[in-house]
N, C-alpha and C positions, 0 to 999 in steps of 0.2 A: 835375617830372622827377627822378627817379633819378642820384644818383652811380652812377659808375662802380663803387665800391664797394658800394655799397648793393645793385645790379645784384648782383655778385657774391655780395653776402650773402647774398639770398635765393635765389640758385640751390643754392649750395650747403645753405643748409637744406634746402629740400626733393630735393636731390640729382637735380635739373635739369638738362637741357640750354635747354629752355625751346623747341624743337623737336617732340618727340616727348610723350608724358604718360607717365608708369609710375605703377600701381600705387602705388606704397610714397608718392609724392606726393599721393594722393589719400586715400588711410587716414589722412596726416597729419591733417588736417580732423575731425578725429573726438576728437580732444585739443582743439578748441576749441570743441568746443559745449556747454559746462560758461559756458566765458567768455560767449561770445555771446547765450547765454541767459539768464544774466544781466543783462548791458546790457539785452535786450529786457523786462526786469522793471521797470527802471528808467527805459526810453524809450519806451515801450508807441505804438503806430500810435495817429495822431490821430480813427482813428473807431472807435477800441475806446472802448466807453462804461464800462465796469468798468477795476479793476486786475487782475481775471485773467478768463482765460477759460476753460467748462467742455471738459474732454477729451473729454466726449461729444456728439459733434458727429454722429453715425450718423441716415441717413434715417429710420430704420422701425425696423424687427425682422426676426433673422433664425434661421434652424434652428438650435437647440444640443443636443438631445435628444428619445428617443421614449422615453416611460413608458405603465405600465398606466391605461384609461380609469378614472377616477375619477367618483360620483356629484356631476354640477356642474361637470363640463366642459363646455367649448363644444364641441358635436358638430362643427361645423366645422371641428374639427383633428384628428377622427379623420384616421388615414392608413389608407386601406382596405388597401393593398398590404400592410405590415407585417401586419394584421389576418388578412386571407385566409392569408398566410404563417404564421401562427402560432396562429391558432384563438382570439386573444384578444385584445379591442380594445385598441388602444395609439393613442396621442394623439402629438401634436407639442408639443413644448415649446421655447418661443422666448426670444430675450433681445434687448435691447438693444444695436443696434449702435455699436460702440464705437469705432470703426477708421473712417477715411476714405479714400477712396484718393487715393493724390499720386503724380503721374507728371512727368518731369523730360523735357522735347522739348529736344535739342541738336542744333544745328544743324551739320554739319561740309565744308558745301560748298566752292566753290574759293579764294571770299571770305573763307573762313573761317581759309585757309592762308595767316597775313599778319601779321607783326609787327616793330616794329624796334627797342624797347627794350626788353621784359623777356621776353615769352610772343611765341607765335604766339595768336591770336584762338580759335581750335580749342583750346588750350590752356588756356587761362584759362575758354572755354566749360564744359571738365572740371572744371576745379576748383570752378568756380561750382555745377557740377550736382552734385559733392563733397559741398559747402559742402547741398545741399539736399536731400542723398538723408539727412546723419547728423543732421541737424535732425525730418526727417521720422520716420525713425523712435528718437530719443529722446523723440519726446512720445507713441509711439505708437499711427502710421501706418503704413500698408503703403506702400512706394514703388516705384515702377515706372519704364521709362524708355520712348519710341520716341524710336532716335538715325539721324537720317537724315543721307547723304552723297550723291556724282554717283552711288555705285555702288548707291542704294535705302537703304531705312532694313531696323532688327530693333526689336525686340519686348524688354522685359523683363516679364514679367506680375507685381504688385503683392504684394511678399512681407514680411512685416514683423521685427523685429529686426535685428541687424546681418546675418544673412544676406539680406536684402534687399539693403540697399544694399552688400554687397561683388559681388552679382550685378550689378548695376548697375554700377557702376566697375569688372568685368571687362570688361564689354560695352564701357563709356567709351575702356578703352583697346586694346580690337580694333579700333574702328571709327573712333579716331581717328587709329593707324595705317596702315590699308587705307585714307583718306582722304588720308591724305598723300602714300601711295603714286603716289595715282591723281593726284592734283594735280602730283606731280614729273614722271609722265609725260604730261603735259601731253592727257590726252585727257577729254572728254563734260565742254564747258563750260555744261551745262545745271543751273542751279539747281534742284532737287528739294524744296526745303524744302514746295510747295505740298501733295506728294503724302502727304508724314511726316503733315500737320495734316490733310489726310483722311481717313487711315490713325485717326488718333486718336479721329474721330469714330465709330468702328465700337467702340473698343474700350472708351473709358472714361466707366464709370457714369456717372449723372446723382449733382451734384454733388462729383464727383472737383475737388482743385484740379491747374492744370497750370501747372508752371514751363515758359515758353516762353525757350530763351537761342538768342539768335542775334547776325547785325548786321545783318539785315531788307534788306541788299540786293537779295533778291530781286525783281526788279520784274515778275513774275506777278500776274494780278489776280487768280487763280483764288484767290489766297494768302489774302485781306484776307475772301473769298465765304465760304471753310472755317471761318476765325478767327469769325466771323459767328454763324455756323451752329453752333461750339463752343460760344461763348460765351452761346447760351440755355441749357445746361442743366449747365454747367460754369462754374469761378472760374479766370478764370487770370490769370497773375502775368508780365507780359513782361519779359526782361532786354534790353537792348541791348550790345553788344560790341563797344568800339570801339578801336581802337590811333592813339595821340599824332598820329601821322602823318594820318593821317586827319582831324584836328581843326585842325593845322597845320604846313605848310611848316619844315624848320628852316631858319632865318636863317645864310646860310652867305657866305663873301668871296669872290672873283672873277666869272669871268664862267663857268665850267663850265654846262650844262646839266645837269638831273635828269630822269630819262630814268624814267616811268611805263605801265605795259603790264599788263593784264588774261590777259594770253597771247594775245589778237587784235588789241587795238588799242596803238598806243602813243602817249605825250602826254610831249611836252619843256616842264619848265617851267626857268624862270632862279631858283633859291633867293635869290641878290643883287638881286631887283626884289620891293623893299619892295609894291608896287602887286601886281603879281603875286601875292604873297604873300598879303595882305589882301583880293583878290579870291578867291582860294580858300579861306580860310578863312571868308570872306560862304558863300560857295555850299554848303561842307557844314554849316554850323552852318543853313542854309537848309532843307538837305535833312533832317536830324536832326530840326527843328523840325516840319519833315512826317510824319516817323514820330509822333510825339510827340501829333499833331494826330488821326491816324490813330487812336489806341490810345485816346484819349481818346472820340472816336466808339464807342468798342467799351465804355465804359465802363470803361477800367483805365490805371494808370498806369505809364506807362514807364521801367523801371529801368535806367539806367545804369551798367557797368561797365568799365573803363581796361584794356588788356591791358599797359598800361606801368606799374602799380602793384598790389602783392599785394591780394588780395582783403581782407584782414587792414585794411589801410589806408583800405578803403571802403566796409568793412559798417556801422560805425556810424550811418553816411548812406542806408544802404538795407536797412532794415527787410525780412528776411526772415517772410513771416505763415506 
């Protein structure tokens, strides 16, 4: 847990409220993928079989050029349209696809609007998708985003260099504010995240990787159907997002009640009943353990990140691929 101080430091670095996301805290991220990258040289994922990996990681081949037919071309690349157009056979000339596509799904539902020590969850969701749009394209990737919320998801379509991912962290912080919006005014407590990872399936390539960041509250089954269904022709990479609070009760003296509500239901717990206390922390380390269970079924493993400590403090531990 965070000093009070410490708290402060880092908002003020990144010039935080820890509420809202802006801009200029998400560009921050972009100075550290020098360092990070690094480390990952030095800590490489344990089912990398080499010390490095090739950049070219492209399905196939794709169109780079039409030249004039040459004797000992494959006629099969004539392009007859150019041909007809111009009275003189011209061929297709291919190359090597070099680029993968990465799209970053963030999650920004009502769940998502919930923090008590450093970030809101929706927050940190941003930075984490930051943290994987300037990773994506310094190794050069095209990165894309779909960021769903209660009000529907958008689209960012797969664009590479840093215009890529500033396209993406516009969007991060449109939609993480009209999320908030809708969350304050307390209306459409319906989880949508099922419909974002549908949407997905229509749009991205086969072999596309996808950062999934959420906190998997969702309890839609349609949700786990889609992930499914992604996950034959795609690599994805789940984060989970969870804030202290969530993991446990703080230890507090008297007899007050702590007063918990969803915006429909509400739930009094005693913080000074040690029993209480360690009952709830049983049940969500129970429930996490299910997510966990879940993602593992799907063949990936489930990444954990803190909304009560900077990203910075717990990348070492979770190897962005």
């Amino acid at each position: 847990m965070l000093t009070a101080a410490a708290v402060d430091h880092w908002l003020n670095t990144w010039r935080s409220d820890g509420i809202r996301v802006q801009s200029h805290e998400l560009m921050y991220y972009r100075s550290k993928v020098a360092a990070f990258q690094r480390f990952r040289r030095l800590h490489p994922p344990p089912s990398t079989g080499g010390a490095l990996l090739s950049r070219f990681k492209g399905r196939g081949m794709e169109f780079d050029e039409f030249r004039h037919y040459q004797a000992g071309d494959d006629v099969r690349t004539i392009d007859w349209r150019v041909t007809a157009r111009t009275g003189t056979p011209h061929t297709k000339l291919f190359r090597e696809e070099r680029e993968r596509p990465v799209f970053v799904v963030v999650d920004l539902s009502h769940s998502m609007q919930f923090g008590t020590q450093l970030l809101f969850k929706s927050v940190q969701a941003c930075h984490l998708a930051a943290v994987a749009a300037w990773l994506t394209v310094a190794r050069g990737d095209r990165i894309g985003a779909v960021i769903g919320s209660q009000a529907g998801h958008v689209e960012v379509k797969p664009q590479g260099r840093d215009h890529g991912a500033q396209q993406v962290i516009h969007q991060l912080v449109t939609q993480q504010h009209a999320a908030l919006e809708l969350w304050l005014s307390q209306r459409q407590y319906h989880n949508g995240f099922s419909d974002t990872v549908a949407r997905l399936q229509q749009i991205a390539r086969p072999g596309s990787i996808i950062y999934l960041i959420s906190d998997w509250h969702s309890d839609d089954p349609a949700l786990w159907r889609n992930l499914l269904a992604l996950q034959r022709h795609c690599q994805l990479v789940p984060f989970m997002i969870t804030d202290p609070m969530e993991q446990q009760l703080p230890a507090v003296n008297g007899t007050g009640m702590l007063w918990l509500t969803d915006g429909q239901q509400q739930l009094a717990v005693h913080p000074g009943n040690s029993q209480q206390r360690k009952s709830y922390a049983q049940a969500q380390q129970q429930w996490q353990q299910n997510r966990v269970q879940q993602w593992r079924q799907l063949g990936s493993t489930l990444r954990h990140f803190s909304a009560g400590q900077p990203i910075e403090l717990q990348w070492p531990g979770e190897v962005l691929r």
